[in-house]
N, C-alpha and C positions, 0 to 999 in steps of 0.2 A: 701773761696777757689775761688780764680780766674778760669775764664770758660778759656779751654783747646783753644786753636788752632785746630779752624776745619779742617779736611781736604781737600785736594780739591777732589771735586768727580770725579770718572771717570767711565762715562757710562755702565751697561752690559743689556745686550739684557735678560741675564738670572736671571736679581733681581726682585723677586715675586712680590716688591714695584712698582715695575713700569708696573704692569697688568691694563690696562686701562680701566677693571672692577672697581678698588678700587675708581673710580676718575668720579664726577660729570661735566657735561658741563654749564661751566661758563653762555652762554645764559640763557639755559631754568633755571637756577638756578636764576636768573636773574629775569625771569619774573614770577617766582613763588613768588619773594617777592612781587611781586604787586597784587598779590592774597592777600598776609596778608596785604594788604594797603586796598583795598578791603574789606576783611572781620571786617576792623573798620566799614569802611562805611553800613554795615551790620550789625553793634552791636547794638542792641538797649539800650544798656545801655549807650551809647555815644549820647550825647547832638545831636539833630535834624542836626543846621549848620554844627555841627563838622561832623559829619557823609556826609553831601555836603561834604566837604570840601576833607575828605580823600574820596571820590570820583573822585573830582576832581583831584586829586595827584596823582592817579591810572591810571588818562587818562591822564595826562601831563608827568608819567615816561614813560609811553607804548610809548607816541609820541617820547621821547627821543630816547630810545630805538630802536626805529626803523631808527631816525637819526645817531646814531652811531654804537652801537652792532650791528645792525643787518646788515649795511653798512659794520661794519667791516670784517663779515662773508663772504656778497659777493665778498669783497675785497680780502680776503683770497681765493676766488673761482676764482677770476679771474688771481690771480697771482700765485698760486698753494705753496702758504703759509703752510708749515710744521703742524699738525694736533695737537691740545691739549693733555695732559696728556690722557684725553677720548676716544682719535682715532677718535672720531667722523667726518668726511668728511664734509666740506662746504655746498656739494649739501643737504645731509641728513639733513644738520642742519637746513638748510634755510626752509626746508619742515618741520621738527619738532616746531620750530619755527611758521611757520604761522600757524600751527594747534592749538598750544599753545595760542598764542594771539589770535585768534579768538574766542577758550573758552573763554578768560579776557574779549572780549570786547562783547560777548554775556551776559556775568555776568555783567557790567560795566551797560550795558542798561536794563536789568532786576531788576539792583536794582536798577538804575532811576526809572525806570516805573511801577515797580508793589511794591517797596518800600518806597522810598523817597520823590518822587512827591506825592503819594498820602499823604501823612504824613503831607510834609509842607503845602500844600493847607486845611486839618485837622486843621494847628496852624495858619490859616491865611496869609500864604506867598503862591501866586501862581502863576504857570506858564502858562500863558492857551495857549494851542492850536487852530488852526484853527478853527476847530470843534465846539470850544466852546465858540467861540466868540459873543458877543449878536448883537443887531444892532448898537447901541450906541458903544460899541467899535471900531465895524467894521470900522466905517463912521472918529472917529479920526483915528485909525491908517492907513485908505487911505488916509487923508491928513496929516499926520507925513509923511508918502512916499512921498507924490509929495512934502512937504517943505523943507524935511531935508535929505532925503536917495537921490529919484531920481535926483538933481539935481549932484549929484556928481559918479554917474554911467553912465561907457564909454559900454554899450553894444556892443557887437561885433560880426553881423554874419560872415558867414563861408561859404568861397567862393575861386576860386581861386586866388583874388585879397587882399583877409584875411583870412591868413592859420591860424591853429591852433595856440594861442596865447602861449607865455609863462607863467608857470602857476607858481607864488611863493609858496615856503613850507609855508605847514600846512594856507595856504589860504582859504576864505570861495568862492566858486564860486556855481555856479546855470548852467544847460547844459539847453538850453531852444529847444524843438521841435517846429518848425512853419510850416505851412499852407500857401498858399497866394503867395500875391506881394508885395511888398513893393514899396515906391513913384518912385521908377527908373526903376521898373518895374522886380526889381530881385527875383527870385521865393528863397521863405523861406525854409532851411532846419535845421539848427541849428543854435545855438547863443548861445555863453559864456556869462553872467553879473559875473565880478568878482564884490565884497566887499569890497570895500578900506579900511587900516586898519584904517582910521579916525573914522569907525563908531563903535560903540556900539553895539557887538556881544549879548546882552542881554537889552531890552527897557522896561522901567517902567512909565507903565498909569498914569494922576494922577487919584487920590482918587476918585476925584467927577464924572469921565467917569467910572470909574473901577466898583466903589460900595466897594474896599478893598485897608487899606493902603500898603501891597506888592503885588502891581498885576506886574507880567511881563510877556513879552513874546520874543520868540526868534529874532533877525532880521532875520533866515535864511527862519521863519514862512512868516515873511512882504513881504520878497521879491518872496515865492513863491505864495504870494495870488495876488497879485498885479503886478505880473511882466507882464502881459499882456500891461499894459499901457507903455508901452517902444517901444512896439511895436505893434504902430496906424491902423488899416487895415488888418493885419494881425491872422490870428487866433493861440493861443498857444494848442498845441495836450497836452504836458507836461513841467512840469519845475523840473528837477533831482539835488538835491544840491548834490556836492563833495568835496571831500578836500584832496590832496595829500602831503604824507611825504615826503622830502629828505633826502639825506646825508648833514649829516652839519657838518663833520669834514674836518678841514680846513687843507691842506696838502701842507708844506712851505718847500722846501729842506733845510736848515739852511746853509749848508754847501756849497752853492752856490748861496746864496742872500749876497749881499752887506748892506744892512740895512732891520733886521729885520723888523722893525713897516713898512716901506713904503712896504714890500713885503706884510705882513698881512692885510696892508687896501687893498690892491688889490684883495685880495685874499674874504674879506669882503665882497665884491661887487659883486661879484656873486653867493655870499656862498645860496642866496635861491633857486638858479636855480639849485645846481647840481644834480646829481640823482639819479630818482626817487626810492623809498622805497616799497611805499606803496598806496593804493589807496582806502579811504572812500567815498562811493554813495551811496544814496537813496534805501531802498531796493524795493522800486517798480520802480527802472530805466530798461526799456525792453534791453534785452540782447546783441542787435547791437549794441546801442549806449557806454553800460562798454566794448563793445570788442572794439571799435573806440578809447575812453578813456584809454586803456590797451597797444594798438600798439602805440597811440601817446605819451605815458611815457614808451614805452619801458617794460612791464611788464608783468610777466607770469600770467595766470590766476588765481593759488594760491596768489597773493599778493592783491587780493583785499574783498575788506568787505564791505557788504551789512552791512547798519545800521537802524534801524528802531529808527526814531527819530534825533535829531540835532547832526551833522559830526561833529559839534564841543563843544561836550557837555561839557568838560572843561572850556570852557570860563562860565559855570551858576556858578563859583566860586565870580563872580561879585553880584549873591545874597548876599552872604556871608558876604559882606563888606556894601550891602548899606541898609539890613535890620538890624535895632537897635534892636536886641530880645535879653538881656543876657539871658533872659531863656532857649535858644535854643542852648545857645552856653558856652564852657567853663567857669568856674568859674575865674574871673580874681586875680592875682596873684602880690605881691608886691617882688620883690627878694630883696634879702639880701643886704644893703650896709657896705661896707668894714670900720669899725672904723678908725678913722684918716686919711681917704684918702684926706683931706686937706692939707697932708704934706707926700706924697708917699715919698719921700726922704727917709725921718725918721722911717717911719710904716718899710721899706723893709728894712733898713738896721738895724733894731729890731731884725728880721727874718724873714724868709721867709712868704709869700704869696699865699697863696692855694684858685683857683677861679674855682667854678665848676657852670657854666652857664647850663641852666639859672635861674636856684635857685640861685647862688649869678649874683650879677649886674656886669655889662662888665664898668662900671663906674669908677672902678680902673686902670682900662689899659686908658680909655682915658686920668684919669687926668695924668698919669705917663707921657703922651706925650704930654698934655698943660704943662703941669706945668715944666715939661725938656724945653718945647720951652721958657719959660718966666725967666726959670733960671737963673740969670746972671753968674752962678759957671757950668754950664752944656757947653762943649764944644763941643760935636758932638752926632750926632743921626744915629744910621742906623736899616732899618726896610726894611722885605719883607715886599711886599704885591702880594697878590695871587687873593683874592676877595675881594670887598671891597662895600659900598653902595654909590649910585650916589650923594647924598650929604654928606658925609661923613664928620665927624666932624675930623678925623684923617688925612687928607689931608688939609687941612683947618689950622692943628697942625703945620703941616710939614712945608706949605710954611711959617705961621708964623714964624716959629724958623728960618729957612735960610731969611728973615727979618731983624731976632735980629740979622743976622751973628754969627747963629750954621753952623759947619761944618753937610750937610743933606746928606745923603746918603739912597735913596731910590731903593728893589733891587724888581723891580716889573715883573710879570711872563706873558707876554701879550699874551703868548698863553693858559691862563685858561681858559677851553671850555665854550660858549657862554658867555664871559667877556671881550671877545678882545679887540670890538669896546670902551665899557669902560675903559677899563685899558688904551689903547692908549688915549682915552683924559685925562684920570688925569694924566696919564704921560707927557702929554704934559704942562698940568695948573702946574704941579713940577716942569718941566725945566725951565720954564719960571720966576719961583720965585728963580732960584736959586741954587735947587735943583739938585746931583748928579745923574742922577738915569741910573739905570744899569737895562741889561735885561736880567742877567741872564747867565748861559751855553749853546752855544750849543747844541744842541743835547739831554740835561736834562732840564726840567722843574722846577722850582724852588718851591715847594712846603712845605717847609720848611716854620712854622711860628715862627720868631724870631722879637726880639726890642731889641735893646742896646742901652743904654744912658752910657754918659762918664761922667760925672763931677768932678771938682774939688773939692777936699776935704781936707784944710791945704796944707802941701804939696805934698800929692799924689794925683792921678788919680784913683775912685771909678768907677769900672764898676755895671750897671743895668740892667736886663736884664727882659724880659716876654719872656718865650715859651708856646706855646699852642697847642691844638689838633686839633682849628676851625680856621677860617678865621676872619683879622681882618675888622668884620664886623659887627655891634651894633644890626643892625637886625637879622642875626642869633644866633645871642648870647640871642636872646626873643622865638628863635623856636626850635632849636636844642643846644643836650646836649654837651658839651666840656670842658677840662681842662683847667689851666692857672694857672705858676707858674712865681711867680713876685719873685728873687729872687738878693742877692751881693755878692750870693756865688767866690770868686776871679773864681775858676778852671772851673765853671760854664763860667764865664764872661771873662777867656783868651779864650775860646772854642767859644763859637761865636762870638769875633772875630777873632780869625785866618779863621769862617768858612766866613764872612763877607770880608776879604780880600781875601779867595780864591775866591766867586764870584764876586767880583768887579776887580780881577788882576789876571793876567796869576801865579797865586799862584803854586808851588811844593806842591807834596803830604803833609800832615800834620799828624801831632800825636793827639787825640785828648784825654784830661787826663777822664772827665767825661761824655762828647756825646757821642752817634754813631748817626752815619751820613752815610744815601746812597747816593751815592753808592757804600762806599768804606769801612765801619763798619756795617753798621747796619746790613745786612743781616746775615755775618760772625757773628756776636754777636750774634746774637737770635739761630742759628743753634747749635754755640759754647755750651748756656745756655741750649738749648731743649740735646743737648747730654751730658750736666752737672747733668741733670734731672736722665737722664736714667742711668747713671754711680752711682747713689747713690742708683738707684732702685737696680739695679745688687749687690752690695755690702749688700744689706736687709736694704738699710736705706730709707725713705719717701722720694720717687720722685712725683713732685707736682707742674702742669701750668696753670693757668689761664689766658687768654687773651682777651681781648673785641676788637673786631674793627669793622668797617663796609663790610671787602670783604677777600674772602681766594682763593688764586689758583697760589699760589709760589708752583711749584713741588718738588722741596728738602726742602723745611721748611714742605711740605705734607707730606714727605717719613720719614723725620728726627721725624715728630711725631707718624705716624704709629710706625717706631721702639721703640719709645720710650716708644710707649704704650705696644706694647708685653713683653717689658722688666717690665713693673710693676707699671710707671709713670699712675699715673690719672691726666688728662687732660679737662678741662672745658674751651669751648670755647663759646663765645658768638659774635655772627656773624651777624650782620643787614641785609646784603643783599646777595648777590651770594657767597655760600662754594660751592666747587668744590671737597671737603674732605669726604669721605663716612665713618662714624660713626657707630659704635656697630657691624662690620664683626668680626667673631670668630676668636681669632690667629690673627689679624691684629689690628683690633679699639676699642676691647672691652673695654679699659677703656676710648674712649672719647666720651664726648657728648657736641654735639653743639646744640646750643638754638638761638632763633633769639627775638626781643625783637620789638611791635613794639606798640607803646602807643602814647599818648597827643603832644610827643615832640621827633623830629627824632633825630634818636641814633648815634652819630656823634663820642664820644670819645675813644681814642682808649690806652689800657693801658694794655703791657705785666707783667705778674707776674708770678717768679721764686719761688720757694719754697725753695731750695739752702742747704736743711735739717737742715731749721731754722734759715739762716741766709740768707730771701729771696733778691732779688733782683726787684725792681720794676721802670719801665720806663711806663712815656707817653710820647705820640709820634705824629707827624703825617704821619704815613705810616702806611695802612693796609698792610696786608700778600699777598700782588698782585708781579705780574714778574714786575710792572713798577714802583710801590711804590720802593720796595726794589732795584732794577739792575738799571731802566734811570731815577732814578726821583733824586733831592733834599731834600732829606728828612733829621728830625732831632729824636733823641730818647735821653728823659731828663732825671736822674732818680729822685727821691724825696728823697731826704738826711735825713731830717727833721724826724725822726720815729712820729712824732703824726700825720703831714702830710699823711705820707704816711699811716698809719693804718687808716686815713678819707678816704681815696680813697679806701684802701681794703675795707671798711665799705659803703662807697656809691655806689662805683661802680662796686664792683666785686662781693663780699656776696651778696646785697643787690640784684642785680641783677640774681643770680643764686635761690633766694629766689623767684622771680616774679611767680607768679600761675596763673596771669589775664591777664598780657600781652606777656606773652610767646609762641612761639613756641619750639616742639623740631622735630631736623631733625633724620629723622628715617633712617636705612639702605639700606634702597626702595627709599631712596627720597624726599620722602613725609613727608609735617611737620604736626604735629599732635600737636593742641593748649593744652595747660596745664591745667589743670582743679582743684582746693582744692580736695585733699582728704579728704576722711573721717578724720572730727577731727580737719583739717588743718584752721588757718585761711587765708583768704585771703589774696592777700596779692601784690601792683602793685609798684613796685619798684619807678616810676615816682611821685605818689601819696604823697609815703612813705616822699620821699625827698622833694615834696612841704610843708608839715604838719611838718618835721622835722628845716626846713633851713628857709620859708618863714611866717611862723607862723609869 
């Protein structure tokens, strides 16, 4: 049965679905997943490092977080921006919000300090403190300071002739109180020493000073013991570290720039100064000087946080990397390589290709794109890219092939948040070889990951294609989980490309036979499918959804499952990060339940599935359930033709994952997610595990 034509909605004041009870706020949903990033790093059954590590990831999303979300809330306040499905009000949110973070980052430094630190310094890796420094250390790290820090610090009093300096996002800086005169005879009140980011936010002793082969300690430590010698004659009262967040979302009118990239790097250039967020100090700085620091960023007195210990305790993520302990850290892992990928040609026009990263290797997508570049039968290539890595072997592909003289068509997204500055230089090293490269829609961001190869085959023209659910990016394909279908399906391969001419060419709407594509299908299809669900429910036959993705707060794909549910549809949803969907209310959600998943390797793919009463329907995709995934983005939804294929994805990713008992959350009606636990009887059971033990054996 083909899904119905949705209709179009039309607002009432009076549909009980649109009670802004039933409906979660996107932030605080938000930063309660960094609680369960958090409570890995609390796990003690998680390997010592790994445990830093998802520490660390807890303090580098909050700092996100407060660059964008929480920008964008103020931004909403200040422009008096229409209120979420929630009602929730800007002002409230913002004050909910730093209540909220401020729990995370009281948790964040309590499992520093009374769990982690003590543990690694236990296994021989340690960080030591002022306090605890011997003499022999003391005496090197005052001459590490004067040879290698001091010479490259501009200290700056503060005076009328040196106002308050500009302060870069998320920078380490020091507020220095003085005493005195100085040589010109100007009396000392305060002094900024910023951090340049040349230095090394975490310094390691060696061996023979230390007494232990991972001793480190903080620079923010060096610089408050020794910042006295900056300033000769003068006495230091205090020296308070800080570190302020910004807004770092980059705001280009599209619509009245003449050339995207030259508007963007302008816009680059000042992207660390805009502002301010949020404000991390010393929790023993005296109260004058965070009110002084609070008016010179502009900032209410709820935005700032006392921290007891290092403002920038995500940079000790550099432990992580330069002490060699595999015992301390994950069991390393060999992923799957693909049979025949010495001849991608041949392997894909077998059958299709099913690549679930990073249990199997991203090593088939690359050869598909050397090996098209060196094809002498291969006439054109066209590939988004979205994210990609600074040396990337797939770039490198590309200008090869426009080389050989392949027609290259690269369709690259340069406003991927904090990926701009990169994407505009590889953009540039493509042109320069050759290469087409297009920037995309206006006004939509190109999100969509696609690759088409053309080649010649006797006498026709054989399309090749790879969709995926991640970025084509070798390194996340070793961190997080995602799809990848290498397929010559024909209707597959006319579909992107007609979507490939629409964004390279002022293209007319298009039909597409087997995608959906936002912003003009997808949305409509899934609504289509969630009221396909419920129409089978109503008639007594199995209505039945399961979806994975990483984020939910589309209000009518909210509302369309609410109804779906009362009608009878069971619904299992599996959500990474912010649902805005409230689960198990009587007469409304009782049949759905969302889980959040959050283990070894972040939960990245996103894969709807229909139940269709037996004759399912199953898409991956890259669009989660958001207003901007599905309405202003570019997004694509593939389905798996292939029935063994596809029952490997229900088998890997969707069962497999509603099985998890280790690394589950479930979201409760309240809000709150409450970790899974074996029942009685039950075995354990970690879905991530399962798949390495099953695929990488």
């Amino acid at each position: 049965m083909n899904p119905p034509v949705p209709v179009v909605e039309t607002p009432a004041d009076n549909d009980p679905l649109r009670d802004p009870s039933l409906y979660f706020n996107r932030e605080l949903s938000q930063l309660d997943f960094n609680f369960r990033v958090l409570a890995q790093a609390q796990d003690e059954s998680v390997p010592l490092l790994e445990r830093l590590r998802f520490l660390c990831i807890s303090c580098t999303n909050l700092d996100e977080f407060f660059e964008i979300r929480a920008a964008t809330v103020r931004h909403a306040q200040d422009f008096a921006v229409p209120v979420a499905a929630d009602g929730m009000s800007p002002a409230t949110l913002l004050r909910r919000i730093h209540d909220r973070a401020a729990e995370l980052v009281d948790a964040q430094y309590r499992c520093w300090s009374d769990e982690l630190r003590p543990a690694l310094s236990a296994s021989g890796v340690r960080v030591l403190g002022r306090e605890s420094w011997n003499a022999r250390q003391t005496r090197w790290l005052r001459a590490y300071f004067r040879e290698e820090i001091m010479p490259v610090l501009s200290p700056l009093g503060l005076d009328p002739a040196h106002p308050f300096p500009k302060i870069l996002n998320k920078s380490l800086n020091i507020v220095v109180v003085l005493k005195g005169k100085d040589a010109f005879g100007r009396t000392g009140h305060l002094a900024i020493v910023r951090a340049p980011r040349s230095l090394p936010r975490i310094i390691q002793m060696p061996q023979k000073v230390s007494g232990g082969e991972y001793d480190f300690v903080f620079l923010s430590s060096v610089l408050s013991e020794f910042v006295a010698e900056m300033f000769p004659g003068m006495e230091v009262k205090g020296a308070y570290q800080f570190r302020v967040t910004r807004n770092s979302e980059l705001i280009v009118d599209e619509d009245e720039v003449e050339n995207l990239a030259l508007a963007l790097r302008d816009e680059l250039i000042g992207r660390g100064y805009l502002r301010a967020m949020r404000l991390e100090i010393a929790a023993n700085c005296p109260k004058p000087i965070v009110q002084t620091l609070l008016e010179n960023f502009e900032l209410p007195a709820n935005a700032v946080y006392r921290i007891h210990g290092a403002v920038n305790l995500n940079r000790i993520i550099q432990i992580y990397d330069q002490v060699d302990r595999p015992d301390l850290k994950y069991p390393a892992f060999v992923p799957r390589q693909l049979a025949e990928s010495d001849a991608m040609f041949e392997r894909v026009a077998a059958g299709d290709v099913l690549l679930h990263h990073p249990f199997d290797a991203f090593t088939p997508v690359l050869e598909l794109i050397r090996q098209a570049a060196e094809d002498p039968n291969v006439l054109a290539i066209k590939q988004t890219l979205y994210r990609t890595a600074k040396d990337s072997a797939i770039i490198e592909h590309l200008v090869q092939a426009a080389r050989n003289g392949k027609d290259v068509t690269a369709v690259v997204e340069l406003r991927a948040r904090f990926d701009e500055e990169a994407n505009l230089a590889f953009a540039d090293r493509l042109q320069e070889a050759g290469v087409q490269v297009v920037y995309g829609v206006v006004g939509f961001k190109t999100h969509a990951k696609m690759l088409l190869v053309v080649r010649r085959e006797g006498r026709k023209l054989r399309r090749y294609v790879h969709l995926g659910t991640g970025n084509y990016h070798a390194g996340t394909a070793r961190a997080y989980t995602d799809l990848g279908l290498i397929t010559a399906d024909p209707a597959i391969g006319n579909d992107v490309h007609l979507i490939f001419q629409q964004l390279s060419g002022l293209a007319p709407a298009i039909r597409l036979e087997r995608l959906l594509q936002s912003p003009f299908t997808l949305h409509a299809g899934v609504l289509a499918r969630i009221e396909r669900e419920a129409m089978h429910a109503r008639a007594g036959r199995t209505g039945r959804i399961i979806a994975k993705m990483n984020a939910l707060n589309e209000p009518q794909v909210m509302r369309a499952l609410y109804a779906a549910s009362r009608d009878g549809v069971q619904i299992d949803l599996v959500v990474r990060g912010a649902c805005t969907l409230r689960p198990g209310v009587p007469g409304v959600s009782e049949n759905i339940r969302v889980r959040s998943i959050v283990g070894r390797f972040l939960e990245h793919s996103r894969v709807y599935w229909f139940g269709n009463d037996g004759d399912p329907d199953l898409f991956c995709t890259s669009a989660d359930w958001l207003e901007r995934n599905l309405l202003r983005r570019v997004e694509t939804g593939f389905p798996i033709l292939d029935p063994a294929l596809a029952a490997r994805i229900q088998d890997e990713v969707l069962h497999n994952y509603l099985a998890d008992n280790l690394n589950a959350w479930e979201l409760q009606a309240d809000g709150d997610y409450r970790k899974v636990e074996p029942r009685d009887g039950d075995m354990p059971h970690s879905a991530q595990a399962a798949l390495l033990a099953k695929i990488c054996a």
